[in-house]
FINU-446279 format. One record per residue: x, y, z of N, C-alpha, C, O in turn; residue in three letters. Coordinates in steps of 0.001 Angstrom, whole numbers, padded with zeros to 6 digits, always signed. Atoms other than C-alpha are relative to their C-alpha. Example, Ala and Ser with C-alpha at 12.3 -4.5 7.8 and 13.67 -1.06 7.14 Angstrom:
residues 2
+000890-001190+000000+012300-004500+007800+000900+001200+000000+001936+001181+000665ALA
-000820-001190-000060+013670-001060+007140-000770+001090+000730-000261+002198+000899SER
***
This chain:
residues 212
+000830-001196+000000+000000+000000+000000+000866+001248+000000+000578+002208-000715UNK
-000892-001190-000153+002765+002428+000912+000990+000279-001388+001547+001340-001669UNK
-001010-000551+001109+004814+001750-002490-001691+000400-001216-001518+001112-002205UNK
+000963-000464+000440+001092+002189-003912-000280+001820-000099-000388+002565-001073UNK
+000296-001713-000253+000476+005916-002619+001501+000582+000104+001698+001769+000364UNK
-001442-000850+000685+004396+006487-003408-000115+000525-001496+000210+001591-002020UNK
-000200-000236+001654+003937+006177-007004-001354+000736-000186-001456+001305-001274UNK
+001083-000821+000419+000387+007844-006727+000836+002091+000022+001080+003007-000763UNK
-000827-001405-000025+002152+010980-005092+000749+000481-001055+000689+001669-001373UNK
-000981-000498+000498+005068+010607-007622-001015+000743-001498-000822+001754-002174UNK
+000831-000042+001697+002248+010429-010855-000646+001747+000441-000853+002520-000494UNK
+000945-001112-000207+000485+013590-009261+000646+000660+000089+000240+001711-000408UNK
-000818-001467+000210+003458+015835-008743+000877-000086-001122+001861+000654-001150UNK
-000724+000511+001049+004845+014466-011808-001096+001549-001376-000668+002483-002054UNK
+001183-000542+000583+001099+015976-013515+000351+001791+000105+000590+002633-000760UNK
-000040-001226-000333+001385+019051-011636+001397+000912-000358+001324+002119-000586UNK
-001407-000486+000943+005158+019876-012947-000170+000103-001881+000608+000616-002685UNK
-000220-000316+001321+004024+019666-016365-000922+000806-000109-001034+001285-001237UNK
+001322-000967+000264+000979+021817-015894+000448+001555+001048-000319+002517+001061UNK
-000482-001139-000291+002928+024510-013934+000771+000121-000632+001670-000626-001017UNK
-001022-001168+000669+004148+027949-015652+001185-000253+000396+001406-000602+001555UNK
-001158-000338-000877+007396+028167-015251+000459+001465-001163-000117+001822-002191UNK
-000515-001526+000418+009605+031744-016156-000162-000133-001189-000924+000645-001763UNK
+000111-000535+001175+010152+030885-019405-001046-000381-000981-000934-000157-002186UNK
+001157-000125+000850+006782+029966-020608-000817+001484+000498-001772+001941-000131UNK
+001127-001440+000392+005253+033349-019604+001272+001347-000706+001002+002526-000937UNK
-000579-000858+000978+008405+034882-021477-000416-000231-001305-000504+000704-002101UNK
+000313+000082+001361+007296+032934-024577-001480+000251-000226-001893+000438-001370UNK
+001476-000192+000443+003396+033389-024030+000199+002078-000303-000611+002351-001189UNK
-000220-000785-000202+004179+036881-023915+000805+001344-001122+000699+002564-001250UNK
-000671-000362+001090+006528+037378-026814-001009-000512-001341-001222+000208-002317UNK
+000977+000280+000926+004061+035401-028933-001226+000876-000302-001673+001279-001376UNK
+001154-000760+000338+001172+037254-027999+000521+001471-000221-000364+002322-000313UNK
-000333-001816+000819+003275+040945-029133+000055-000492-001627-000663+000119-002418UNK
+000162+000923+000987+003970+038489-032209-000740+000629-001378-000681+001329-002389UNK
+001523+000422+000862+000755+037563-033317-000760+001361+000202-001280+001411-000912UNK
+000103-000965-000165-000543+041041-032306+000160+000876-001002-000746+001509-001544UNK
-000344-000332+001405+001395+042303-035028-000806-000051-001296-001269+000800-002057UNK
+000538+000563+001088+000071+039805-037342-001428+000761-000033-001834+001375-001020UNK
+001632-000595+000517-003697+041032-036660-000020+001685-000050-001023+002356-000292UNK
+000175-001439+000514-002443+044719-036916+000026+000201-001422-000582+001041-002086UNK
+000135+000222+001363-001587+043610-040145-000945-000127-000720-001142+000435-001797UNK
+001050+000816+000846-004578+041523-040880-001430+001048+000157-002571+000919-000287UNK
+001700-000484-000393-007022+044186-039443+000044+001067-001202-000329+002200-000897UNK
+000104-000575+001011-006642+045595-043095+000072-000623-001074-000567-000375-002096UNK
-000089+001584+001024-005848+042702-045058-001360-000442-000126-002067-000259-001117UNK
+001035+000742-000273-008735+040629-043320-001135+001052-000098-002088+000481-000628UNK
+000872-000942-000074-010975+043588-043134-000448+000163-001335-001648+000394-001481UNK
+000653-000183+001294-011469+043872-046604-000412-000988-000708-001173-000805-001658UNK
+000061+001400+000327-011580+040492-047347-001430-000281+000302-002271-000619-000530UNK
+001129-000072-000611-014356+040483-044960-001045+000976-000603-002230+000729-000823UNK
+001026-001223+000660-015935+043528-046388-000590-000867-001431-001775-001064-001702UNK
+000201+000520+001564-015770+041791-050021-001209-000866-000150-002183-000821-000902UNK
+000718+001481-000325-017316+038634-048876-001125-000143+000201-001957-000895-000306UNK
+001011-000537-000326-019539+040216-047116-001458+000651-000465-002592+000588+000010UNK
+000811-000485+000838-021011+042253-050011-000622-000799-000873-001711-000545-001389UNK
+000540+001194+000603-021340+039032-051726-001145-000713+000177-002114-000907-000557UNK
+001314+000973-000872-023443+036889-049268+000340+000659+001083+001482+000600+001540UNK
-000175+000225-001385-024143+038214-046123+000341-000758+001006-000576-001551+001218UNK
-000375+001207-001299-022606+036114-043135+001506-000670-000730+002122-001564-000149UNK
-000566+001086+000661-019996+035022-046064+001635+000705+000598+002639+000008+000453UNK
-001178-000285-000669-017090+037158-044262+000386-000722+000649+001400-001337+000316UNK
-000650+001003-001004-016618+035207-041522+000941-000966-000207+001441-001772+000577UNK
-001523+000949+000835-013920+033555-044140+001019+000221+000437+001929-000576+000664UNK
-001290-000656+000121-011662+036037-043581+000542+000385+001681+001345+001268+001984UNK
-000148-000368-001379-011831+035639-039387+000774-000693+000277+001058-000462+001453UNK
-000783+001365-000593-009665+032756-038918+001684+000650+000617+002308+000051+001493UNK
-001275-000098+000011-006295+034545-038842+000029+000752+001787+000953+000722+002600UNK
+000208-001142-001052-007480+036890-035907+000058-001037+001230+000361-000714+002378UNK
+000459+001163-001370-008259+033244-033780+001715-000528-000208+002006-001611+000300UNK
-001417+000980-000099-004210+032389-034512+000746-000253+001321+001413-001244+001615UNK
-000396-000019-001175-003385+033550-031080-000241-001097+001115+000678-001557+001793UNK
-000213+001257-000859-004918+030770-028967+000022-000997-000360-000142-001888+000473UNK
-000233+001953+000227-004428+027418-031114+001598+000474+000161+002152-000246+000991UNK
-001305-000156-000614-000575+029123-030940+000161-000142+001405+000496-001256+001808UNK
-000602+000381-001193+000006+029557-027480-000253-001530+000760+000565-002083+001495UNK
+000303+001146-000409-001972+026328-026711+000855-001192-000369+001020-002127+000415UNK
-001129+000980+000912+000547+024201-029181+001325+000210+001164+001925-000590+001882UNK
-001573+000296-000314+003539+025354-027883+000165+000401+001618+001311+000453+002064UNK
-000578-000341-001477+003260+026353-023992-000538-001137+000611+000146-001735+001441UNK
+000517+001343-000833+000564+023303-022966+000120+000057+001307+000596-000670+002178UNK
+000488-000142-002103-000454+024745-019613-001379+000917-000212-001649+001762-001065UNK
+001204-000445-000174-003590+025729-018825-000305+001641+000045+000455+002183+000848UNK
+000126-001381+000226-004743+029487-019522+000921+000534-001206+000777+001698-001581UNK
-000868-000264+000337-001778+029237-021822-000741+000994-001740-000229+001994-002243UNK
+000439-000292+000817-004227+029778-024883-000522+001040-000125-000335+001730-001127UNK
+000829-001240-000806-006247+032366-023355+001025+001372+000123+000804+002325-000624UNK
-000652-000640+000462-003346+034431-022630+000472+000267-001108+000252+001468-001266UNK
-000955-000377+001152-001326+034626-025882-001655+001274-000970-001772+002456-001292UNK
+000991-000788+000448-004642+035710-027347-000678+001096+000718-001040+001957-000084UNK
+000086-001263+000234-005641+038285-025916+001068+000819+000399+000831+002018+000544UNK
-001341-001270-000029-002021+039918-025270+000201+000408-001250+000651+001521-001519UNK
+000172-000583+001175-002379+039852-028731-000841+000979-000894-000607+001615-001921UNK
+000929-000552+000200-005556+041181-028739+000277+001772+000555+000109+002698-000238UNK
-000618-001018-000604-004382+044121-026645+001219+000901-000463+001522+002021-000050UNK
-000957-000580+000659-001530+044755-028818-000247+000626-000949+000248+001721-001215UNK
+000471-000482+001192-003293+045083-031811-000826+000818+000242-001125+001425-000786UNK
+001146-001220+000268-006127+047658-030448+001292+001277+000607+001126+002463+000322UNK
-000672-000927-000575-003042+049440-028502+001196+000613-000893+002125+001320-000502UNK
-000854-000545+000904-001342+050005-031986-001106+000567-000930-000717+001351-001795UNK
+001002-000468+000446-004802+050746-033303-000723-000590-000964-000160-001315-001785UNK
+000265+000795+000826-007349+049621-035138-001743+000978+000283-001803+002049+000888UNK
+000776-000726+000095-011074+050608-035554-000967-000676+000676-002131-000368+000419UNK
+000857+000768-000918-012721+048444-033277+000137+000181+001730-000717-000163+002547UNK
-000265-000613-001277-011071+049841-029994-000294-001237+001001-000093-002383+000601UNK
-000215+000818-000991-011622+048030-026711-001198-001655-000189-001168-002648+000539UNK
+000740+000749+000605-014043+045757-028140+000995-001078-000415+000593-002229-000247UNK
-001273+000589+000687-010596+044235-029734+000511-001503+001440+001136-002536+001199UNK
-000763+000264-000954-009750+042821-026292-001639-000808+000403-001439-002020+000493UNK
+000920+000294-000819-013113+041908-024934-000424-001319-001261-000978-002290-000745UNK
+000218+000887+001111-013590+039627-028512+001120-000979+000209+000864-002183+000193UNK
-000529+001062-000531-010520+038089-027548+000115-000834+001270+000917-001761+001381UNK
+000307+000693-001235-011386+036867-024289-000411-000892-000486+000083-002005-000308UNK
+001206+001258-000106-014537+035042-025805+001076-001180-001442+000838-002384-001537UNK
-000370+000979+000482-012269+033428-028425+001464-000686+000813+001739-001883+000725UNK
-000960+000693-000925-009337+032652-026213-000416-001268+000407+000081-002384+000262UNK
+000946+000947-001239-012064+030979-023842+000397-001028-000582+001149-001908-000164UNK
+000336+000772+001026-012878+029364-027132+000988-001205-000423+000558-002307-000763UNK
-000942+000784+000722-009577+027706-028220+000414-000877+001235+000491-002103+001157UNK
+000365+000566-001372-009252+027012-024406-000011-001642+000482+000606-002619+000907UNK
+001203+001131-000390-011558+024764-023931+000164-001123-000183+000267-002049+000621UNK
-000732+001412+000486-010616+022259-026070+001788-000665+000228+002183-001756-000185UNK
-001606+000117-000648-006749+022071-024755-000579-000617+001482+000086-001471+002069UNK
+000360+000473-001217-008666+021359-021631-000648-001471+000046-000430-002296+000933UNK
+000680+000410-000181-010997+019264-022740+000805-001673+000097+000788-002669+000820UNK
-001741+001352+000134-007816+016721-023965+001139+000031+001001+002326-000295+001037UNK
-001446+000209-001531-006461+017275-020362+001521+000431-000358+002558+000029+000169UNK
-001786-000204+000063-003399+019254-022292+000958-000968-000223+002167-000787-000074UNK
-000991+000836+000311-002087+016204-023257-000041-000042-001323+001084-000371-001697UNK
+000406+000343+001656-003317+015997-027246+000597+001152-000478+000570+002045+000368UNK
-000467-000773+000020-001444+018400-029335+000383-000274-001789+001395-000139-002478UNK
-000048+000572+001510-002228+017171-032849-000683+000886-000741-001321+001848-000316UNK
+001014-001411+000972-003726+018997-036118-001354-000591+000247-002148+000237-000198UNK
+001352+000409+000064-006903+017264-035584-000529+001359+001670-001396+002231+001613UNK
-000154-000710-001202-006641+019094-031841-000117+001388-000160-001022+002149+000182UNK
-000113-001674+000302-005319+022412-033020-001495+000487-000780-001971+001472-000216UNK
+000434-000151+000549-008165+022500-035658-001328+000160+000584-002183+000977+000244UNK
+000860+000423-001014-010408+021515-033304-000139+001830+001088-001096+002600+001169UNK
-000151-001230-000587-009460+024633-031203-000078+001151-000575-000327+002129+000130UNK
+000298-000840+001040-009657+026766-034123-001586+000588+000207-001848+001770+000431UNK
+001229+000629+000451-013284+025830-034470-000380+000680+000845-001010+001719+000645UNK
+000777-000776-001427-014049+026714-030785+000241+001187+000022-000611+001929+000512UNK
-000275-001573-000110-012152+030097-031238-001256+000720-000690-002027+001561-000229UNK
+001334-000488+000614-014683+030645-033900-001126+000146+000872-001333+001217+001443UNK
+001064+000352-000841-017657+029387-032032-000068+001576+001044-000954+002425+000946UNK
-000292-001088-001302-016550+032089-028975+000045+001042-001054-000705+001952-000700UNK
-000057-001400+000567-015988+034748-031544-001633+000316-000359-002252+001362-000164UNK
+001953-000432+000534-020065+034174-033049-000473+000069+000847-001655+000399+000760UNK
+000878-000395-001382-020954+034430-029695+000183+000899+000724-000651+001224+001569UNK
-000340-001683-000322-019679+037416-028760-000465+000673-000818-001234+001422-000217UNK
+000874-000858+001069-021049+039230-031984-001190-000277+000062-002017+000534-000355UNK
+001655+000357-000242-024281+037371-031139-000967+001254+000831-002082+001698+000557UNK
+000843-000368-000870-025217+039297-028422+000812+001630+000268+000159+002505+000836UNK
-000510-001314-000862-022691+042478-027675+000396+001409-001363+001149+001279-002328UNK
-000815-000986+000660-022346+046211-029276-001393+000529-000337-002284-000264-000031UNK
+001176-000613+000145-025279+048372-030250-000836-000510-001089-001986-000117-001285UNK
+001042+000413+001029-026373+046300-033281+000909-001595+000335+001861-001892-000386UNK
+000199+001372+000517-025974+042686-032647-000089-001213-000606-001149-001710-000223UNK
+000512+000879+000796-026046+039897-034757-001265-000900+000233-001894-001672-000491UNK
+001368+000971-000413-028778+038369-033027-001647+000885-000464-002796+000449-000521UNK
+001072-000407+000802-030828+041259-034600+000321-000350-001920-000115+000259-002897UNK
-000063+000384+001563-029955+039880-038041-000582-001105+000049-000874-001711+001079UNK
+000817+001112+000079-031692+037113-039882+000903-001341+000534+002049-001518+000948UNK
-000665+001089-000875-031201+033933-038705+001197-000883-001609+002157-001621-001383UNK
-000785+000495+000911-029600+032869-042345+000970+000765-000083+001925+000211-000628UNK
-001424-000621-000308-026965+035597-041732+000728-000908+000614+001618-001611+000135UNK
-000669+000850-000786-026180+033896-038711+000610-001423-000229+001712-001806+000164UNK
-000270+001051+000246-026232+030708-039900+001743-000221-001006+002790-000837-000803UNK
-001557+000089+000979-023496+031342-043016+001076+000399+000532+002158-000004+000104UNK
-001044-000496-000897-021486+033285-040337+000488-000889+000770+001698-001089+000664UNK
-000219+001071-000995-021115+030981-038138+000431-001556-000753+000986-002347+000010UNK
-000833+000376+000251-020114+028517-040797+000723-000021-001078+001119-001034-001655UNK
-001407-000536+000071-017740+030449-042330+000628+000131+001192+001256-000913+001370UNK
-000549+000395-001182-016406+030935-039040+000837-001110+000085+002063-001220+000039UNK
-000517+001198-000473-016220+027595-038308+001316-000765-001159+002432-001206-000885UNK
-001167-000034+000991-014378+026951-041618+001332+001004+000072+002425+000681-000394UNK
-001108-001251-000032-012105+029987-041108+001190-000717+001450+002376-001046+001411UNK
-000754+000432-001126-010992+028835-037601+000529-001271-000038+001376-001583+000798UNK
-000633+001214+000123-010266+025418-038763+001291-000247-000808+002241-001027-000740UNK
-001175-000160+001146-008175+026301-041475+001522+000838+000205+002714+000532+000170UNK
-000916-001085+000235-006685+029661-041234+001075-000090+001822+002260+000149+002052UNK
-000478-000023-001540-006390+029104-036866+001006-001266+000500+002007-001548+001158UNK
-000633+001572-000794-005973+025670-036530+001018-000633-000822+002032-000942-000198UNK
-000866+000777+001080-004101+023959-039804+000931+001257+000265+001658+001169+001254UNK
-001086-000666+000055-002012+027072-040371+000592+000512+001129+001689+001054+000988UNK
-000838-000067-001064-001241+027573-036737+000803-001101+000835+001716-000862+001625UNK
-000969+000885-000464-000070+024141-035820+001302-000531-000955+002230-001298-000701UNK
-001193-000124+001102+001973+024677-039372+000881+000568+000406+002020+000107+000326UNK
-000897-000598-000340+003361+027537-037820+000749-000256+001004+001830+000331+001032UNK
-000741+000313-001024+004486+025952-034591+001038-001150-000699+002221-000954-000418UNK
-000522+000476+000464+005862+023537-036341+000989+000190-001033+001608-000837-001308UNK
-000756-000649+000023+008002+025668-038202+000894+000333+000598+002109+000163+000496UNK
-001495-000359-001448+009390+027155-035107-000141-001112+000674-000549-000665+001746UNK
-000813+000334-000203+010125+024315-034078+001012-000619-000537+001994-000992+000105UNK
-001155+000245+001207+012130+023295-037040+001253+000714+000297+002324+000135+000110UNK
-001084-001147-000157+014429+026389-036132+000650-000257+001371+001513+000492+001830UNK
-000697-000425-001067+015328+025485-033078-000599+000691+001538-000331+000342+002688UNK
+000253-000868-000925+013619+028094-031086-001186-000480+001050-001650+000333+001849UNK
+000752+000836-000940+011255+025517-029140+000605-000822+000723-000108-001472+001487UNK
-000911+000957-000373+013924+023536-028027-000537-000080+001778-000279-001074+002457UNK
+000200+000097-001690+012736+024073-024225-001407-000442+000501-001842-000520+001650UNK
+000954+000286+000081+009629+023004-025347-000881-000980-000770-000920-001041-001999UNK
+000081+001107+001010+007748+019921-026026-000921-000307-000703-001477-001404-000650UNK
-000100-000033+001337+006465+021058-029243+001756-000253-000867+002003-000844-001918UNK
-001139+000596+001313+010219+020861-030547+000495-001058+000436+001131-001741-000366UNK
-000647+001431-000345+011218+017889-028306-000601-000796-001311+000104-001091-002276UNK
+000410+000499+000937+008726+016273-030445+000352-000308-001388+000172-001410-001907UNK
-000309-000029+001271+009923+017065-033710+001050-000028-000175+001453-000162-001331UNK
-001558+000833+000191+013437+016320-032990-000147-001226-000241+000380-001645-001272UNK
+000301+001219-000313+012056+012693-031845-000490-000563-001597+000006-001542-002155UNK
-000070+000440+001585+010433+012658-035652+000716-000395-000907+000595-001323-001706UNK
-001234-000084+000994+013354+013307-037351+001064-001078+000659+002158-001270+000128UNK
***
């Protein structure tokens, strides 16, 4: 019984060492989310028109061009794999990009909460241990999800006062956008860095040494 509740202890602080921050994952959640920040200062003119285009096309048919904006939490979730880890990167990113400007103002920050939550969720739901494109894509999906639900209900016009076939094509574009643009091309991009090296302390690149 006693070498029983040895090895329970050892499995549980074993758990709890891989699920505690340590210094240099809130240096890299941190550097990622100024990053990616970037990227959607970029994209909030890129994607914005994209969206506009799409938009003029089919109503609800923007939501194509949302996926890049959800890159922040299938990233940090890939490569830090601690809990909140997703949540942060996204919205420090979110915060970066309204605090370099953009035309959506604090709204910028309060949208990334609900998709943070979003990408979240599912890192949780796989107990932080799963860390595959089916996973990332997966988290994409939910970023979406959290983003149509925040436009559902908040800002002086709503989407929930639009028709319900708006909603519907929004929501999946969305869901297509976040699978693709969030989830495939963000566990591309971790996988990149860790090609370079620069994950090495982290096991996203342990991993992909072990491949090779």
């Amino acid at each position: 019984m006693h070498t029983t509740a040895t090895a329970r202890n050892a499995s549980t602080g074993a758990v709890a060492r891989r699920l505690n921050w340590r210094v240099v994952d809130i240096v890299v959640a941190a550097v990622l989310g100024v990053a990616i920040g970037l990227v959607f200062w970029v994209w909030n003119t890129i994607g914005y028109a994209w969206f506009s285009a799409a938009d003029a096309l089919t109503p609800g048919l923007g939501g194509i061009a949302v996926g890049i904006w959800l890159l922040g939490g299938v990233v940090g979730g890939l490569v830090i794999r601690k809990p909140g880890a997703a949540l942060v990167v996204e919205v420090v990113a979110a915060v970066v990009s309204m605090l370099i400007g953009n035309i959506w103002g604090v709204s910028t920050v309060l949208e990334g909460i609900a998709q943070g939550l979003g990408a979240e969720l599912i890192f949780a739901v796989f107990l932080y241990r799963r860390f595959s494109l089916p996973v990332a894509a997966l988290s994409g999906v939910a970023a979406a999800v959290g983003a149509w639900l925040f436009e559902l209900f908040y800002g002086s016009s709503p989407n929930i006062l639009k028709s319900l076939e708006f909603n519907a094509i929004y929501l999946g574009t969305l869901v297509v956008s976040g699978a693709v643009l969030a989830g495939v091309l963000g566990w591309l991009l971790v996988r990149a860095l860790a090609a370079t090296g620069a994950l090495s302390r982290f096991a996203a690149g342990r991993e992909l040494r072990r491949e090779v």
